[in-house]
ZAMARGU-4260 file (C-alpha; in steps of 0.2 Angstrom, whole numbers, plus 5000, padded with zeros to 4 digits):
<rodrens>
0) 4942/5125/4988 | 4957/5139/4991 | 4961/5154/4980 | 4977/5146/4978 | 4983/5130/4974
5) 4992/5124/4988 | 4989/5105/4993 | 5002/5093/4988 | 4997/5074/4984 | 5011/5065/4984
10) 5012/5047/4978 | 5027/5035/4976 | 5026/5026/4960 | 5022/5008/4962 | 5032/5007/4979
15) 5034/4992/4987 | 5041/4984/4969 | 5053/4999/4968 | 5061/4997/4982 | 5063/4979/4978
20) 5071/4984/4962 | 5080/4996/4971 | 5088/4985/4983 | 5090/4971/4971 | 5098/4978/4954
25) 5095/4961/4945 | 5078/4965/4944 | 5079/4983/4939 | 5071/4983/4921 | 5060/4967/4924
30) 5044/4964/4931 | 5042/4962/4948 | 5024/4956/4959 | 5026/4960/4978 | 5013/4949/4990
35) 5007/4933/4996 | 5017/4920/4984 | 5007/4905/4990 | 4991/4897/4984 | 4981/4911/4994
40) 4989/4926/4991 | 4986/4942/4985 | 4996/4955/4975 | 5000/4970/4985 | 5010/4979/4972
45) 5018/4979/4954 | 5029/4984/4944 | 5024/4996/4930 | 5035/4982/4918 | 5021/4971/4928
50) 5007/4981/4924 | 5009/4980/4904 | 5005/4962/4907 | 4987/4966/4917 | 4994/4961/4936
55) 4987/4975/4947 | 4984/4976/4968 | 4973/4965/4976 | 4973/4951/4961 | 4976/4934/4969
60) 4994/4929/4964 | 4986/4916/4955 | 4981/4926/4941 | 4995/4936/4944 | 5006/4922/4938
65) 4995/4915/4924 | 4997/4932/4918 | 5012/4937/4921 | 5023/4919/4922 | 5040/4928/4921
70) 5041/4941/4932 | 5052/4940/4951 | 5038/4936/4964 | 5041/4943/4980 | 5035/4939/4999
75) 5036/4957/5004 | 5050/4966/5018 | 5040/4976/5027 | 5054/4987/5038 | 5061/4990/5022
80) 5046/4999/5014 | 5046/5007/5032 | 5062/5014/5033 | 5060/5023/5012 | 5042/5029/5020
85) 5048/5035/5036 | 5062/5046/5025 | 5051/5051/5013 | 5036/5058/5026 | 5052/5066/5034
90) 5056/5077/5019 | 5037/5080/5018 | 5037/5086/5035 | 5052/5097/5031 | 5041/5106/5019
95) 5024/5109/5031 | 5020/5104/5048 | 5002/5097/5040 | 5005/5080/5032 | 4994/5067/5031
100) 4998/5052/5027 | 4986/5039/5018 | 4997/5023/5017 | 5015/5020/5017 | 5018/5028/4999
105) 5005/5042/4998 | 5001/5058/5009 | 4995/5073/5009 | 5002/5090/5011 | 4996/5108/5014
110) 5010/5118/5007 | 5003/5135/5014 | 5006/5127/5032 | 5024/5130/5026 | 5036/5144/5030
115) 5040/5157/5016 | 5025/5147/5005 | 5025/5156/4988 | 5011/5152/4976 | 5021/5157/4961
120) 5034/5146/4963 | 5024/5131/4971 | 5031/5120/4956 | 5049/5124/4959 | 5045/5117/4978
125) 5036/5103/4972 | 5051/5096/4961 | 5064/5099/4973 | 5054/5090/4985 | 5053/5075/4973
130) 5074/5077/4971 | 5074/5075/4989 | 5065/5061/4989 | 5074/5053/4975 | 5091/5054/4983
135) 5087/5051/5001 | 5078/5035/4996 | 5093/5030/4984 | 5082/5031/4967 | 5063/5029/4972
140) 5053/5042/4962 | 5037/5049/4965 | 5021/5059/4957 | 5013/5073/4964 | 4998/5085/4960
145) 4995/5103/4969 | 4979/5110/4967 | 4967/5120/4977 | 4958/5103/4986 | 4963/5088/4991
150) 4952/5081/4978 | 4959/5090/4961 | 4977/5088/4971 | 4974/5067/4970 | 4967/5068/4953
155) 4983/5079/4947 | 4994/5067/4956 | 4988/5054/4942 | 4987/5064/4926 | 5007/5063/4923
160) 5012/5046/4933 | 5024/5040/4935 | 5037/5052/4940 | 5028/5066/4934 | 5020/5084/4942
165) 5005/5092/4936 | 4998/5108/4942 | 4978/5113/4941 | 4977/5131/4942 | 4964/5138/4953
170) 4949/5143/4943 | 4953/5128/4929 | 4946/5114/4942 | 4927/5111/4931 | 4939/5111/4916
175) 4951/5101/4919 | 4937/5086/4928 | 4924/5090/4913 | 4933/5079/4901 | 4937/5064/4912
180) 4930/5048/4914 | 4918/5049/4927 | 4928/5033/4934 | 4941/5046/4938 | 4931/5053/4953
185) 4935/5043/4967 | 4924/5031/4974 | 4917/5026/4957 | 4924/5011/4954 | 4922/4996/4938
190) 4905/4991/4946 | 4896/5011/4949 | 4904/5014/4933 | 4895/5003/4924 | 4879/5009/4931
195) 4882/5026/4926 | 4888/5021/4910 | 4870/5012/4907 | 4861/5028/4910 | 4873/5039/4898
200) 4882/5044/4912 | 4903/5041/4904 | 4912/5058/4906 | 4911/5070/4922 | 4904/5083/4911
205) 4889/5070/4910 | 4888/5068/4929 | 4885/5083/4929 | 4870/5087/4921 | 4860/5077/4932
210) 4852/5084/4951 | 4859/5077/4967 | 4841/5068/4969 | 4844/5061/4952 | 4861/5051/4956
215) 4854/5049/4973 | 4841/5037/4967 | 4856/5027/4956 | 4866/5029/4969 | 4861/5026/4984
220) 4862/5042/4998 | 4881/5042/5003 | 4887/5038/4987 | 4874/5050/4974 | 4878/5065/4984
225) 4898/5063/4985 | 4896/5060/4965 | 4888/5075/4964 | 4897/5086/4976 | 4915/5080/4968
230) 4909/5082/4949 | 4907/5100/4955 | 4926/5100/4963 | 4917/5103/4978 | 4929/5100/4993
235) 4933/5110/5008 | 4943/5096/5019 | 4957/5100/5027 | 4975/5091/5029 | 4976/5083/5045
240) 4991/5081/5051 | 4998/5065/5057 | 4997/5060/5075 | 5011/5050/5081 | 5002/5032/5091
245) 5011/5020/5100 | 5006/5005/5088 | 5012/4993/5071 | 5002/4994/5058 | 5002/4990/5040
250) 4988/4997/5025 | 4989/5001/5009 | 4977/5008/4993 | 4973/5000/4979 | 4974/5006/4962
255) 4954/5000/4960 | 4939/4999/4973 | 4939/4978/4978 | 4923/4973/4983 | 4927/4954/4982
260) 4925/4950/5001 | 4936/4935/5001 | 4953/4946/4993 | 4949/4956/5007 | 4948/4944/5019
265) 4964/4937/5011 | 4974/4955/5011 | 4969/4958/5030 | 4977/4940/5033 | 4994/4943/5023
270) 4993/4962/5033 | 4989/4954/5050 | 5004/4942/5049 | 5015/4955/5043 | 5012/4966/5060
275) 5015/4950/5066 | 5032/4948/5061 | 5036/4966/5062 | 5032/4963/5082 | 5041/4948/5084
280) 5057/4960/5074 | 5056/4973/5087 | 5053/4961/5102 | 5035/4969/5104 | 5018/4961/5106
285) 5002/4972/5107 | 4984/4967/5114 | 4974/4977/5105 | 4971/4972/5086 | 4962/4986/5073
290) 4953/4985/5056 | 4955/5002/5047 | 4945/5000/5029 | 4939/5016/5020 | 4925/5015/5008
295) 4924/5019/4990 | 4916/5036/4996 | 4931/5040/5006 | 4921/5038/5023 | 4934/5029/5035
300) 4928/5014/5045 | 4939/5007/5060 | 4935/4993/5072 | 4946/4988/5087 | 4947/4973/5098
305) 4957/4970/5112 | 4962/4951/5118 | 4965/4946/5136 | 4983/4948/5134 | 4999/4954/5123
310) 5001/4943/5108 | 5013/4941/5093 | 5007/4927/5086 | 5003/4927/5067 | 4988/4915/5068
315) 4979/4926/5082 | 4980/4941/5076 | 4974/4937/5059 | 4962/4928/5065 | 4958/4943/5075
320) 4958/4956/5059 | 4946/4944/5048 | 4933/4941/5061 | 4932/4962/5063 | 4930/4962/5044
325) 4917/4951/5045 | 4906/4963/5056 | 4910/4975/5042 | 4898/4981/5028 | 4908/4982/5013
330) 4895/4985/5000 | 4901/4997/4986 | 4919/4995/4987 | 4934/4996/4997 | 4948/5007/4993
335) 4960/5006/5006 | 4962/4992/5020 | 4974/4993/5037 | 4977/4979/5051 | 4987/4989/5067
340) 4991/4981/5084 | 4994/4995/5098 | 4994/4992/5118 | 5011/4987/5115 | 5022/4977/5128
345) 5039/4970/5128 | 5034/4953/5134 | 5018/4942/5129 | 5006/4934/5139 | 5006/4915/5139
350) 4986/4910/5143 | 4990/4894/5150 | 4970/4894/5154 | 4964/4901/5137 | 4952/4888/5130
355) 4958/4882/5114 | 4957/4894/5098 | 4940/4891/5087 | 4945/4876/5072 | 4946/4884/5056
360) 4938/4887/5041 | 4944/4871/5029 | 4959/4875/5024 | 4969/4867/5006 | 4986/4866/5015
365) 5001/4876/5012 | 5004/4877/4992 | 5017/4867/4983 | 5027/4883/4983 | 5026/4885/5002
370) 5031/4867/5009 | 5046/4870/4997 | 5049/4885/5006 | 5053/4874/5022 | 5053/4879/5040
375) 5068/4888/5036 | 5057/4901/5029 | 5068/4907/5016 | 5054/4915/5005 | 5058/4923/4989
380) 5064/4941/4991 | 5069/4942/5011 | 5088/4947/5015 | 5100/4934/5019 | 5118/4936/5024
385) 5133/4923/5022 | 5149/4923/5031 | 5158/4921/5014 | 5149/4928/5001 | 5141/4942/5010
390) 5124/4949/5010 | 5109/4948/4996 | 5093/4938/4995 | 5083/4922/4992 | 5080/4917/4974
395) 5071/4902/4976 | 5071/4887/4989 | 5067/4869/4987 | 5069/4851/4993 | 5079/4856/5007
400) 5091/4869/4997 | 5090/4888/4994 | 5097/4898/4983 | 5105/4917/4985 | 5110/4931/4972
405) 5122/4941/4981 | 5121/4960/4977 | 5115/4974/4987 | 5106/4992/4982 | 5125/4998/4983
410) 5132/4985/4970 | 5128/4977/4953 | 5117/4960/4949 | 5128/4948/4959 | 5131/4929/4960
415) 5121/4914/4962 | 5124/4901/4974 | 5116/4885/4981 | 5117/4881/5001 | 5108/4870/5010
420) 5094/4877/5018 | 5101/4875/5036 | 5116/4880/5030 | 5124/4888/5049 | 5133/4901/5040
425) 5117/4909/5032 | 5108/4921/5044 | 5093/4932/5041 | 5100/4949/5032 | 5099/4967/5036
430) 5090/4973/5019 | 5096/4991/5012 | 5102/4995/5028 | 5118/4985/5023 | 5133/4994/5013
435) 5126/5010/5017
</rodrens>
């Protein structure tokens, strides 16, 4: 640890859902579940009026719905969440050259990196980074925690969410952890804490009071040591700054270790066809496909393959990111999860020789809701502009028909109106790029 507090965590508050609200001012106020909104799919993110109703990350949607049967269910814009996290790690950057980022909505920060860094007034720099951040994104807010580790700075960041700062004074670190749930240690998860828990082991303070060999043989070696060492805000790592690769990649953290293989395998799917579509976008294929996953004891796992040849073809790639996951150990948890595609070319390699791709697992069929959908693909949430009416977004589709609310971030709630799903003056919209 440092003598003075000076790592930043920062954290957007429940992002992907924010910008949607942000970018669609009907559904400021009201729930909103961001992912896969088939049969299969999974919840990436929620909105905290979401949350009160028990929809987290990586719940299948299924139960997200059942839960939660009124709130807007979203496909997901993925260069829209890229845009808001490219300006937000761009104000970050501003502040230190040393910025690591975690996912789209997360990063770390050494703030000593700085210039003119000043300890005393490390809060006054923390909140106007956050009113950056507000007004350069139009409205998204964000929580942060300084400390003197990345671990108490990630803790902090949580204490006073959303939308809220709290500082841990150097000295105060076995204090401030003592009194905790030991579930607030990262890497302890439903399932380790409940093993604890059996052995009287519910607070921190209760971690520790028990030797490393002790937790070791609960725990296991990787796991009994890192519970050990962090109890005791032991944590020396240093903020790596981001390298700049020539890739596309999607990842993102969830709010609670998943161990459940199959949401896994169904989040890699719904992240692998989103690189597709983002290489399709931007007139790019890639050849090599890679499996980030790191481990509920922070430990960072990655796995590449590369195919004969430049693809953007949703099926092969997440094909691709499953079959890595597969040759993956995921015992104890799995906090964060990736699927890139790098080895990027402006053309794609037609195999006319490949031998035919390996049959599928069975498969129910696309879901009710997603034949509706239509090969128009107009599912719920993407941007859509009219010659008439303008720009705004797809409410719902059906039985050949799909509907719009025409509003922008940079207007009120808008109108409703009904078109037929080949309607030729319907195009794919722009997002909150439009109006600016």
């Amino acid at each position: 640890m440092r003598s003075t507090a000076s790592i930043l965590h920062l954290d957007l508050d429940a992002f992907f859902a924010a910008v949607e609200q942000r970018d669609k001012p009907s559904l400021r106020g009201r729930p909103v579940v961001v992912g896969g909104v088939g049969g299969r799919g999974v919840v990436a993110t929620a909105s905290y009026e979401a949350r009160v109703h028990g929809v987290r990350s990586a719940m299948s949607t299924a139960e997200a719905r059942s839960r939660c049967p009124h709130a807007a269910f979203l496909a997901g814009r993925f260069d829209a969440y890229q845009r808001a996290s490219d300006q937000v790690m761009g104000r970050l950057r501003e502040a230190s050259p040393l910025v690591e980022p975690l996912s789209f909505d997360e990063a770390f920060v050494d703030l000593a990196a700085g210039e003119d860094f000043d300890p005393a007034g490390v809060l006054d720099t923390v909140e106007q980074i956050r009113r950056d951040i507000r007004e350069l994104t139009g409205g998204l807010t964000a929580s942060a925690g300084v400390a003197s580790s990345k671990l108490m700075a990630k803790i902090a960041s949580e204490i006073r969410k959303p939308d809220g700062v709290y500082l841990v004074e150097p000295g105060t670190e076995l204090d401030v952890l003592g009194p905790m749930q030991v579930t607030a240690i990262p890497g302890v998860g439903p399932a380790t804490g409940e093993r604890l828990r059996r052995v009287g082991i519910v607070t921190v303070e209760d971690a520790r009071r028990h030797e490393v060999d002790e937790l070791v043989r609960l725990l296991g070696q990787a796991a009994g040591r890192s519970l050990y060492r962090l109890t005791r805000a032991q944590d020396d790592r240093p903020v790596v700054a981001d390298r700049e690769v020539k890739s596309v990649s999607v990842e993102d953290t969830f709010e609670t270790d998943v161990t459940d293989r199959a949401r896994l395998e169904a989040v890699a799917d719904t992240m692998a066809r989103g690189v597709a579509a983002k290489l399709r976008r931007h007139g790019l294929s890639g050849r090599t496909v890679t499996l980030k996953v790191r481990m509920h004891d922070f430990s960072t796992h990655t796995r590449s393959t590369t195919l004969a040849g430049p693809t953007d073809q949703a099926r092969l790639l997440a094909s691709t990111a499953r079959a890595l996951l597969d040759a993956e150990d995921l015992g104890g948890g799995v906090r964060l999860i990736g699927v890139g595609v790098s080895g990027l070319a402006d053309w794609v390699q037609e195999d006319l020789f490949a031998p035919d791709e390996p049959e599928p697992e069975p498969d129910p069929g696309p879901s009710r809701e997603e034949r509706r959908h239509g090969e128009h693909g107009w599912l719920p949430g993407v941007d859509v502009h009219h010659t008439t009416h303008g720009d705004g977004w797809v409410w719902g589709a059906g039985l050949g028909r799909v509907t719009v609310r025409f509003e922008t971030r940079f207007t009120g709630p808008g109108p409703v109106h009904t078109f037929r799903a080949d309607d030729p003056a319907l195009a794919r919209g722009h997002g909150d790029t439009v109006g600016a």
